[in-house]
LUMVEX-191153 format. One record per atom (N, C-alpha, C, CB): residue in one letter; x, y, z. Coordinates in steps of 0.02 Angstrom, whole numbers, padded with zeros to 5 digits, always signed. Glycine has a CB too. Example, Ala and Ser with C-alpha at 12.3 -4.5 7.8 and 13.67 -1.06 7.14 Angstrom:
BEGIN
A+00660-00284+00390;A+00615-00225+00390;A+00660-00165+00390;A+00565-00224+00452;S+00642-00112+00354;S+00684-00053+00357;S+00645+00002+00394;S+00704-00030+00286;
//
This chain:
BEGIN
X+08474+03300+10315;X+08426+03356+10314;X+08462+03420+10334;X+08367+03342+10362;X+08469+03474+10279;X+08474+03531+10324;X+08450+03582+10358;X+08494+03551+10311;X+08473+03598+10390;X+08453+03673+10458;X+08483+03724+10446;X+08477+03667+10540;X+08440+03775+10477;X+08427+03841+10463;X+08517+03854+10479;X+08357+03883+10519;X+08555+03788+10522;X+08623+03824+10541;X+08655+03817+10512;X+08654+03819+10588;X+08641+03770+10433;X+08698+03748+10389;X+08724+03809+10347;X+08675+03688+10339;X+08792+03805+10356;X+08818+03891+10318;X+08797+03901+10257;X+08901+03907+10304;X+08786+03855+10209;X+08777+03830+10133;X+08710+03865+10117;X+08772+03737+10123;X+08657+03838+10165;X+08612+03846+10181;X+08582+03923+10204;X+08617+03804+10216;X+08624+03946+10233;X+08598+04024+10251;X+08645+04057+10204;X+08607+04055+10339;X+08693+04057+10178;X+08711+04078+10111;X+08664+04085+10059;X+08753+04039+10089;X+08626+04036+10039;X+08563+04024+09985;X+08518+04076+09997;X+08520+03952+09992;X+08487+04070+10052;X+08423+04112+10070;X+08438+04188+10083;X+08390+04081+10138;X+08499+04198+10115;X+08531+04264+10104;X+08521+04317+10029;X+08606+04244+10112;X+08558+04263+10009;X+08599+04286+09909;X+08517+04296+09878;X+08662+04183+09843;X+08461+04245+09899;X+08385+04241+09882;X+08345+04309+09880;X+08350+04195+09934;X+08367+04317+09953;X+08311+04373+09998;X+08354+04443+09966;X+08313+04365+10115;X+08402+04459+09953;X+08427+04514+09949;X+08436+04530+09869;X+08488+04514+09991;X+08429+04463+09845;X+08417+04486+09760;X+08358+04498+09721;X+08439+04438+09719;X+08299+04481+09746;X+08227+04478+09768;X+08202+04414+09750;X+08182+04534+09737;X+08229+04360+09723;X+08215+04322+09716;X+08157+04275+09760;X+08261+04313+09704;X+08167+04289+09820;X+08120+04269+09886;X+08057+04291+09878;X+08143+04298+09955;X+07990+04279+09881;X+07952+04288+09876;X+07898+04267+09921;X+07955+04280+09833;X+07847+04311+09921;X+07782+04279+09977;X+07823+04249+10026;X+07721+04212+09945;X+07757+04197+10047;X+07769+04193+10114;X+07840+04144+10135;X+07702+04165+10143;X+07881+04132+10079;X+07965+04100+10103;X+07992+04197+10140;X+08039+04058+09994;X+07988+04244+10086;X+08012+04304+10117;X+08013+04302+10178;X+07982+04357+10104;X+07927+04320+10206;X+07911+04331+10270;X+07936+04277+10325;X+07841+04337+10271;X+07946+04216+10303;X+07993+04178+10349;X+08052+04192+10372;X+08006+04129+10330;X+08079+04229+10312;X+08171+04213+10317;X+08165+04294+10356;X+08239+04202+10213;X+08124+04325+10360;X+08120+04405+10400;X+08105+04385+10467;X+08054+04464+10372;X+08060+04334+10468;X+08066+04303+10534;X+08112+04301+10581;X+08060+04253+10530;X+08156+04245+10516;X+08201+04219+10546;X+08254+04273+10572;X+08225+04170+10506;X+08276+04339+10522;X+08320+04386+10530;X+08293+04424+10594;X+08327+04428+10465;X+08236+04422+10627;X+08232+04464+10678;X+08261+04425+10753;X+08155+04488+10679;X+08267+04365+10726;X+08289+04330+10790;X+08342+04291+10801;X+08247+04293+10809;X+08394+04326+10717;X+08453+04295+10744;X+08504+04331+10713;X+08459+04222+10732;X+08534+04387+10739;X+08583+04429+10715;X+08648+04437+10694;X+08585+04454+10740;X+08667+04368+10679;X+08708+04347+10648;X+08673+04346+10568;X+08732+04284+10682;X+08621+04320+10565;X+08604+04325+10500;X+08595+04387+10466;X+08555+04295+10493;X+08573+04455+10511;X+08551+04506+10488;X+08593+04541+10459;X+08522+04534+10524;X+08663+04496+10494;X+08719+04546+10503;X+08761+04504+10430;X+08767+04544+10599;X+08736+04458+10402;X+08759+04402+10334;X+08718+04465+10282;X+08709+04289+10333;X+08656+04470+10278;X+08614+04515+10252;X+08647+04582+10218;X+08568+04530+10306;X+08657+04615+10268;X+08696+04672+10280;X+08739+04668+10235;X+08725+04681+10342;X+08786+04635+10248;X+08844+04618+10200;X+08835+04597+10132;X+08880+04570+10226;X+08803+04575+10104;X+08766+04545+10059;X+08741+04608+10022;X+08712+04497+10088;X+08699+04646+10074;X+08675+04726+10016;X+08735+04777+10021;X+08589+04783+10050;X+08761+04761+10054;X+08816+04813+10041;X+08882+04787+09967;X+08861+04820+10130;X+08873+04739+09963;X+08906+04710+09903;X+08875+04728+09841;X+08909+04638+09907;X+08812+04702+09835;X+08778+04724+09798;X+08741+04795+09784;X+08752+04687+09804;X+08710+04810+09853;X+08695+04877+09823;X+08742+04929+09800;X+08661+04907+09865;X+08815+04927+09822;X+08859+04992+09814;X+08860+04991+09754;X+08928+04999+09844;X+08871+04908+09707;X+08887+04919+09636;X+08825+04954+09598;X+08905+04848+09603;X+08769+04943+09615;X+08710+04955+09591;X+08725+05049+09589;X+08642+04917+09645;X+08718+05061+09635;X+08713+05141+09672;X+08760+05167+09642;X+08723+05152+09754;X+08834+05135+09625;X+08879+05200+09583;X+08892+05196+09513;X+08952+05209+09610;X+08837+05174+09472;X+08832+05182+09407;X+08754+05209+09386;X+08854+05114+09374;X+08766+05243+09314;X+08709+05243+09301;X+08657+05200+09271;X+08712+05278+09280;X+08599+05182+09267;X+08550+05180+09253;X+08561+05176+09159;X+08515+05236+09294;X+08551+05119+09127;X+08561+05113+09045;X+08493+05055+09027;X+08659+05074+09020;X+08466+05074+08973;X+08398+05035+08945;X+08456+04991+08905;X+08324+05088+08890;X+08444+04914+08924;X+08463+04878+08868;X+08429+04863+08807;X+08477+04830+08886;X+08466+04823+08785;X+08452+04799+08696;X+08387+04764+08703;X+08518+04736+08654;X+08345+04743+08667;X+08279+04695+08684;X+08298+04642+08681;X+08221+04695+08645;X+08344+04613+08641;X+08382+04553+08626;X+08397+04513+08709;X+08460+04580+08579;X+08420+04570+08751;X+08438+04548+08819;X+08390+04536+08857;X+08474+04588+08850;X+08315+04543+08872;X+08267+04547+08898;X+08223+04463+08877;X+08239+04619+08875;X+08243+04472+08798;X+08207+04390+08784;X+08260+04344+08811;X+08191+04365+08692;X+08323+04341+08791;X+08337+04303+08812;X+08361+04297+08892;X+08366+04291+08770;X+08336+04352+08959;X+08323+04325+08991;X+08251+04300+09016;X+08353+04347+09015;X+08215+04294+08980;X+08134+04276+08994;X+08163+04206+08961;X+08053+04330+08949;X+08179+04211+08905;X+08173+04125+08875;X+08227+04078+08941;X+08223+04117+08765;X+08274+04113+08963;X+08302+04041+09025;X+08273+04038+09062;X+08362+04034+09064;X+08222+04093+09105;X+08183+04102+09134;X+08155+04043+09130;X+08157+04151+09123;X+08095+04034+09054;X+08042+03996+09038;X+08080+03937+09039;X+08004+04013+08975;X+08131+03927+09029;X+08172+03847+09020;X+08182+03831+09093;X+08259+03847+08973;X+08205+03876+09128;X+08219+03842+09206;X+08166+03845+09258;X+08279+03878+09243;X+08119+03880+09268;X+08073+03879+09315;X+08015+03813+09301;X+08042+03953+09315;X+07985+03779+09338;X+07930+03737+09344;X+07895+03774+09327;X+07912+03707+09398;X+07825+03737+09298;X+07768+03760+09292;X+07734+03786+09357;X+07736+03714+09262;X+07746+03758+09408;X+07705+03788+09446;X+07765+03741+09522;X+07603+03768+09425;X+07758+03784+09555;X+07790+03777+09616;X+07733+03757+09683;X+07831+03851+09627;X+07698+03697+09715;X+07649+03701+09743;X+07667+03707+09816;X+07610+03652+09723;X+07749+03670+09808;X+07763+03674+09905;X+07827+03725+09914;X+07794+03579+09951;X+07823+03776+09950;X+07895+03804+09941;X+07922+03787+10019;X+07898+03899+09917;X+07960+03708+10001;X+07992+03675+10036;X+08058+03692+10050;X+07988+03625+10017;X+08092+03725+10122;X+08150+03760+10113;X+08198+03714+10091;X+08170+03796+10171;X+08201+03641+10109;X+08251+03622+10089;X+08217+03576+10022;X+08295+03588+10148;X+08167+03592+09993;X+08165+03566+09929;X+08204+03571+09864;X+08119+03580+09915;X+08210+03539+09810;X+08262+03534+09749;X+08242+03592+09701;X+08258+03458+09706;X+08162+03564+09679;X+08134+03622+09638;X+08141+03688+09679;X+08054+03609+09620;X+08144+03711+09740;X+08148+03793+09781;X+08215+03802+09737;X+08162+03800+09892;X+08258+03756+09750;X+08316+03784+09759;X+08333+03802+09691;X+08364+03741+09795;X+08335+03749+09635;X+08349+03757+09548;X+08303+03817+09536;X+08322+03680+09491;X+08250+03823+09571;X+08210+03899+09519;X+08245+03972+09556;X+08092+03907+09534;X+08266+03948+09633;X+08293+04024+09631;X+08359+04043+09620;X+08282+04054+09687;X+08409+03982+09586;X+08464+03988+09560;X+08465+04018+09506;X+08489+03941+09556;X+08398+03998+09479;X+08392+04030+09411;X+08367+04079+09400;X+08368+04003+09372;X+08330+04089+09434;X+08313+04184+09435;X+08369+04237+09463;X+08242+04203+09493;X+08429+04200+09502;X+08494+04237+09536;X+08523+04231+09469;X+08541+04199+09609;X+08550+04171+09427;X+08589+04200+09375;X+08551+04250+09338;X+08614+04149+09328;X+08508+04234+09315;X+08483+04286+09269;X+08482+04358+09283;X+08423+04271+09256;X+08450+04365+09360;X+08466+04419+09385;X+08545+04452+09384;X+08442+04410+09443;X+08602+04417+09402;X+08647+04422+09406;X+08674+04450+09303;X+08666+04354+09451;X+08645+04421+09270;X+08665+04428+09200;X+08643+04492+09180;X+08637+04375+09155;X+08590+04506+09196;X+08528+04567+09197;X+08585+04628+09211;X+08452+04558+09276;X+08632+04631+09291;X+08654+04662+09321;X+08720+04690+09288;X+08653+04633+09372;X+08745+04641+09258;X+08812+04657+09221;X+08800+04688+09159;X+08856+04595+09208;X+08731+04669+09122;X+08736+04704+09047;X+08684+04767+09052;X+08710+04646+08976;X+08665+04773+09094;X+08643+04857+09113;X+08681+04907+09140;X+08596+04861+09158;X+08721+04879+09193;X+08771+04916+09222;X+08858+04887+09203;X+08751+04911+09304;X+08889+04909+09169;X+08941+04903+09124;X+08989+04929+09184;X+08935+04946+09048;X+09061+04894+09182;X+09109+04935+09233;X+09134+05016+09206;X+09184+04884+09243;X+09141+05041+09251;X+09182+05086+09254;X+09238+05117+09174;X+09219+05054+09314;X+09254+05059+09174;X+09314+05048+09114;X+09276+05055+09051;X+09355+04968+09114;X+09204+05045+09043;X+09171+05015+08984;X+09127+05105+08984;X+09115+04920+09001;X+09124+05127+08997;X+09062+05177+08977;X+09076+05234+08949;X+09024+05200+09031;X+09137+05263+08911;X+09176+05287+08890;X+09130+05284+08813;X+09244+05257+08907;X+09103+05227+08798;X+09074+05233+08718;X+09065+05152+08724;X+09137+05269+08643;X+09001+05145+08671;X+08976+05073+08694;X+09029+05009+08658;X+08886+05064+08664;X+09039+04967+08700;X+09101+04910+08676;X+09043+04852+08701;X+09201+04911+08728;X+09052+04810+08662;X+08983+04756+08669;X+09046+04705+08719;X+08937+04708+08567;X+09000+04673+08728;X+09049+04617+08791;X+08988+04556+08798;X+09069+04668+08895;X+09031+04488+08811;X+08997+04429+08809;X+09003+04424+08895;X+09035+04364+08756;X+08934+04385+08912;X+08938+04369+08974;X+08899+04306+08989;X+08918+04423+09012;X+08910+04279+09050;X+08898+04211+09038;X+08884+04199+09115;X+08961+04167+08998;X+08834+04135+09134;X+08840+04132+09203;X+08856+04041+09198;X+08763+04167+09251;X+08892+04008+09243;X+08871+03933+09244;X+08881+03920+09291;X+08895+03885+09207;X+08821+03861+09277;X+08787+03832+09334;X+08821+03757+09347;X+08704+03828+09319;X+08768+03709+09370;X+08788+03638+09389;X+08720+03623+09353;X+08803+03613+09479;X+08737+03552+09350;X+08697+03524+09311;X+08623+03522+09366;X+08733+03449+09282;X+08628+03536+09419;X+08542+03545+09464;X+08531+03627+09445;X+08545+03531+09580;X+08540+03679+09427;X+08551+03722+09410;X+08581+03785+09471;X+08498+03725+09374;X+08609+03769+09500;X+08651+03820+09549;X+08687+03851+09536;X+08681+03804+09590;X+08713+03911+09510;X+08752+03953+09501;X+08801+03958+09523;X+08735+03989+09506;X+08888+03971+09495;X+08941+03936+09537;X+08965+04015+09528;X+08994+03856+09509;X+08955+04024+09428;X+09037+04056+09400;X+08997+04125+09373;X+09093+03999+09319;X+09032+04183+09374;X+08995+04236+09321;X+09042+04255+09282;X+08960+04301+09349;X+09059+04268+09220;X+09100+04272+09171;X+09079+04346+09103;X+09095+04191+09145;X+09138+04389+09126;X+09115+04444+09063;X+09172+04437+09018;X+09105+04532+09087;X+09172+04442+08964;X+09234+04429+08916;X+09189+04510+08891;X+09245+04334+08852;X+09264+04577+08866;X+09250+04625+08847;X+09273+04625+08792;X+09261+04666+08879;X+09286+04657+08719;X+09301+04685+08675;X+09370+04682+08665;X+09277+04736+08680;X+09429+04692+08706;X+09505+04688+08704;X+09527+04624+08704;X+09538+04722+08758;X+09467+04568+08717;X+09515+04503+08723;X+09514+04465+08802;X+09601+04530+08706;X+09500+04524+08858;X+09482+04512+08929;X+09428+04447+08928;X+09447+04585+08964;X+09440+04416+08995;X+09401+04385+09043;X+09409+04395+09101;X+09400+04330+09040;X+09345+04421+09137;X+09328+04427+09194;X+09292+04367+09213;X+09296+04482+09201;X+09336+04327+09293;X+09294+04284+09300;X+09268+04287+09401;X+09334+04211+09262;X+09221+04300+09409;X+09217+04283+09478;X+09180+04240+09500;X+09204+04326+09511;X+09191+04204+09555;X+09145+04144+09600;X+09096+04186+09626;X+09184+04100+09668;X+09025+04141+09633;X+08983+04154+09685;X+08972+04135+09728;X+08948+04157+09681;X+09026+04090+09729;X+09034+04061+09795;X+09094+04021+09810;X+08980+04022+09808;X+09112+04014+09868;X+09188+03966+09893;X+09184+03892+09836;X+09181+03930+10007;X+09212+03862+09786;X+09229+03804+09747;X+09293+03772+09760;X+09227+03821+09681;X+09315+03790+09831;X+09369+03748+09845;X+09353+03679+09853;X+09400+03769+09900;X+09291+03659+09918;X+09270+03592+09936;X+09238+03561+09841;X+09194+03601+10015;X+09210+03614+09820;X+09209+03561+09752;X+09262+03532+09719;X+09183+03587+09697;X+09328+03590+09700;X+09383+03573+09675;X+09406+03502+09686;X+09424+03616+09696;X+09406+03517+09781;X+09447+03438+09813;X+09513+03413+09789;X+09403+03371+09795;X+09574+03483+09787;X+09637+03488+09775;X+09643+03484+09689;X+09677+03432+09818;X+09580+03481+09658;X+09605+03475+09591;X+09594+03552+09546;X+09561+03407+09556;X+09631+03572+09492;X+09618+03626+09443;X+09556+03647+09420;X+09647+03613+09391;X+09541+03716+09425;X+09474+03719+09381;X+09487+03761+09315;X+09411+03757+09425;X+09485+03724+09263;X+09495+03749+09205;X+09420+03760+09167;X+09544+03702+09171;X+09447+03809+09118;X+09388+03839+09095;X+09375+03825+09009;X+09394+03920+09115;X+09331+03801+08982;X+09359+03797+08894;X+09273+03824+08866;X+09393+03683+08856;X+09305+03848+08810;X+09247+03832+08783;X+09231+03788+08720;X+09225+03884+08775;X+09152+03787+08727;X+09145+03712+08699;X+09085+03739+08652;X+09123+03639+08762;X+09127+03724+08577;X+09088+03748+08531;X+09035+03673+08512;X+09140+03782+08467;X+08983+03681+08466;X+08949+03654+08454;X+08968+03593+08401;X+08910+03695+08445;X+09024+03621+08369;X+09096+03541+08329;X+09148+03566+08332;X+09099+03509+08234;X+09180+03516+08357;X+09255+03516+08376;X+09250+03513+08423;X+09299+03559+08364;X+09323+03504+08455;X+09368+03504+08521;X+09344+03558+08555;X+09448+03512+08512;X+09337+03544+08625;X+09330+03616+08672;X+09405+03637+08680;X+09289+03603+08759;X+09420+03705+08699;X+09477+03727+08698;X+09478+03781+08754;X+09493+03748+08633;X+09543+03754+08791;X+09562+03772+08841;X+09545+03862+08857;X+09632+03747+08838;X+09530+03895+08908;X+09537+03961+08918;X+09572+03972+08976;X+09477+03992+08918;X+09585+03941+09004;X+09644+03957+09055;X+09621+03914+09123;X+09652+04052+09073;X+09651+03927+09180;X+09635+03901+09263;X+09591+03968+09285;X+09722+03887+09325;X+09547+03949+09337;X+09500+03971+09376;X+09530+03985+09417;X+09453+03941+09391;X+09519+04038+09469;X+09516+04010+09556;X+09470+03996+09579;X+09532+04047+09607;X+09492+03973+09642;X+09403+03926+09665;X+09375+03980+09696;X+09399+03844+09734;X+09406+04023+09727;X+09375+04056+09763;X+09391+04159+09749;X+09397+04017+09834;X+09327+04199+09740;X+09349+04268+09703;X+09390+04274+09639;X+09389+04305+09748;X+09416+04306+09613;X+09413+04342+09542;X+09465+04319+09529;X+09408+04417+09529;X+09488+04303+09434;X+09519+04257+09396;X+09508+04339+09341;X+09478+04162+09381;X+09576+04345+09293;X+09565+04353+09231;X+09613+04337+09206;X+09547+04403+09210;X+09575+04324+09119;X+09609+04273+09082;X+09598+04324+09010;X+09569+04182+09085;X+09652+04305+08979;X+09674+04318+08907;X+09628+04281+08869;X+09749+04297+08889;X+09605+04300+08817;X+09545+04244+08765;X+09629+04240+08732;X+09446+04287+08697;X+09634+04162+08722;X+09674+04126+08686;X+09679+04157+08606;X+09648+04055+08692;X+09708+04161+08566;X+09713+04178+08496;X+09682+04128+08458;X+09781+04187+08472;X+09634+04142+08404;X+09604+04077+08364;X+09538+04063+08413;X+09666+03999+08359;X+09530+04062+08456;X+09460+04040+08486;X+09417+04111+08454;X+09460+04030+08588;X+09352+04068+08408;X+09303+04094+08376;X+09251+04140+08438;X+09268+04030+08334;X+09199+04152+08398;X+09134+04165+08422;X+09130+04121+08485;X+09078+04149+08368;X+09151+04134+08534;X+09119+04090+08604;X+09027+04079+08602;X+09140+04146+08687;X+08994+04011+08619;X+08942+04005+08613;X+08915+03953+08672;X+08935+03991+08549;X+08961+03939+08719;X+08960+03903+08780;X+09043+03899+08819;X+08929+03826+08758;X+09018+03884+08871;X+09081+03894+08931;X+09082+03823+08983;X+09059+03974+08990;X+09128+03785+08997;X+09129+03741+09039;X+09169+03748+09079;X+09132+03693+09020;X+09166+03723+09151;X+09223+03720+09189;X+09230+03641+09201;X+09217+03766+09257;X+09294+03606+09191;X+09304+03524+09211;X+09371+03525+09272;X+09333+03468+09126;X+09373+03456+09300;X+09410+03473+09350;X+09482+03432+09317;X+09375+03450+09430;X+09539+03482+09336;X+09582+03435+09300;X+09634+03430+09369;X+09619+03466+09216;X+09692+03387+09345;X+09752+03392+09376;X+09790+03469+09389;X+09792+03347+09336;X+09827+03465+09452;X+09847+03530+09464;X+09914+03561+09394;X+09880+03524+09552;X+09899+03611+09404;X+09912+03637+09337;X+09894+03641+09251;X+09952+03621+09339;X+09828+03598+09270;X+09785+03605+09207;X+09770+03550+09162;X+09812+03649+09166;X+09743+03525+09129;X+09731+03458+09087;X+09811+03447+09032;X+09644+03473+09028;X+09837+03391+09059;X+09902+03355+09020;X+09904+03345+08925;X+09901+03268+09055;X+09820+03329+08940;X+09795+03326+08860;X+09781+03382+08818;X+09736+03293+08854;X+09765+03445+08841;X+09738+03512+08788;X+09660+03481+08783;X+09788+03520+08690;X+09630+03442+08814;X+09567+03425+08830;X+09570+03411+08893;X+09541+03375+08795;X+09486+03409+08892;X+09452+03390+08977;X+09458+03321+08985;X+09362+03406+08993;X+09490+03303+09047;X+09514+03258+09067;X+09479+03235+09126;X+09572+03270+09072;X+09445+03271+09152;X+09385+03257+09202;X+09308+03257+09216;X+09393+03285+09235;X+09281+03267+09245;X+09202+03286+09239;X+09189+03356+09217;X+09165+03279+09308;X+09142+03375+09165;X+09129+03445+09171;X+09083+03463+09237;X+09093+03466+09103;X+09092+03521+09270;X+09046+03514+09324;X+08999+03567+09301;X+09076+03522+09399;X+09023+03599+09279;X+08968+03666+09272;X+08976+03702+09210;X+08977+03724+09331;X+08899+03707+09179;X+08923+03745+09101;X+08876+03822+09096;X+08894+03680+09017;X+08871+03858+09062;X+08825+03891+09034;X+08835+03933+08984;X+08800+03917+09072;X+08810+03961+08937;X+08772+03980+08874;X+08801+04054+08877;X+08680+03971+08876;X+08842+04073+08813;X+08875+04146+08840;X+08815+04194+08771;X+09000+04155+08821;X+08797+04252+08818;X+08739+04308+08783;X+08785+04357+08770;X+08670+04340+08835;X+08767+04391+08720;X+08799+04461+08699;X+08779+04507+08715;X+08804+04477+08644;X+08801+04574+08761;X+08744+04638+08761;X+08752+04677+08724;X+08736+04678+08812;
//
């Protein structure tokens, strides 16, 4: 069972409450909880200052409509019909507000474009993946030149467990094909390989150190998701 002291655990509800994902009366708990323990307030803090600065030093851009359905349609694919207990350490809490954080998180990147990008519009693929309970690991922008941007949302060392995280993508026939090593932990970029098509999904599998022996996945995939265009 976990407690309010498990790091994993106040990580979740943190990343929740500050993306707005938190709602009713889980909010007013976890405000509770922040008034009476300042270590957390002080996790919080940090948390909007990550996020809000990026927010705050760009402008403001109306996306495509294309981007709006398809975040309502994962929306409609990942949330329950109806949520009756919001059990903190329940399964369904946790898969629906993973999924309103990626999306949110997807929302965030194709409205607000880096720095590098606003010069004149350059379309860019972006991608979030999850785990198969739906938790959000990886966020992924591939731009126009051939770039991949890849960052964690969180520490994937204890997942790793000394092994490679490689990245491929995995078209709908054929072989998935390699896109390079991950790090487990903060920002990765990678070259799009020459010959890899239209990307239309993303996996990460765990391989041997220095990468799969075969030019295939050689291990479990742990986490995939669905790359959108803005």
């Amino acid at each position: 069972m976990k407690t309010y002291a498990d790091p994993q655990l106040r990580a979740r509800l943190t990343a929740d409450y500050v993306s707005g994902a938190m709602r009713g009366g889980a909010r007013r708990r976890f405000e509770g909880l922040m008034a009476a323990d300042a270590s957390l307030r002080r996790q919080v803090r940090d948390w909007e200052d990550d996020l809000y600065s990026l927010v705050w030093a760009v402008p403001a851009r109306t996306p495509p409509a294309r981007v709006w359905r398809a975040i309502r349609k994962q929306l409609h694919q990942k949330m329950p019909a109806r949520i009756k207990n919001w059990d903190w350490n329940g399964m369904y809490l946790w898969r629906s507000c993973s999924a309103v954080l990626a999306a949110a998180v997807v929302a965030l990147v194709v409205i607000w474009p880096t720095q590098a990008n606003r010069t004149g519009p350059s379309p860019q693929r972006v991608a979030v993946l999850q785990s198969s309970q739906g938790q959000a690991f990886l966020i992924i922008r591939a731009d126009a030149s051939g770039t991949m941007y890849v960052n964690t949302l969180t520490n994937l060392t204890k997942m790793a467990d000394g092994h490679a995280l490689e990245l491929w993508s995995m078209p709908p026939k054929g072989a998935p094909i390699s896109l390079g090593l991950v790090a487990a932990n903060g920002s990765t970029k990678l070259a799009i390989p020459q010959g890899v098509g239209n990307m239309k999904k993303l996996g990460i599998s765990l391989e041997p150190p220095g990468g799969s022996p075969s030019g295939l996945p050689t291990g479990p995939v742990v986490m995939t998701g669905d790359v959108l265009l803005s």
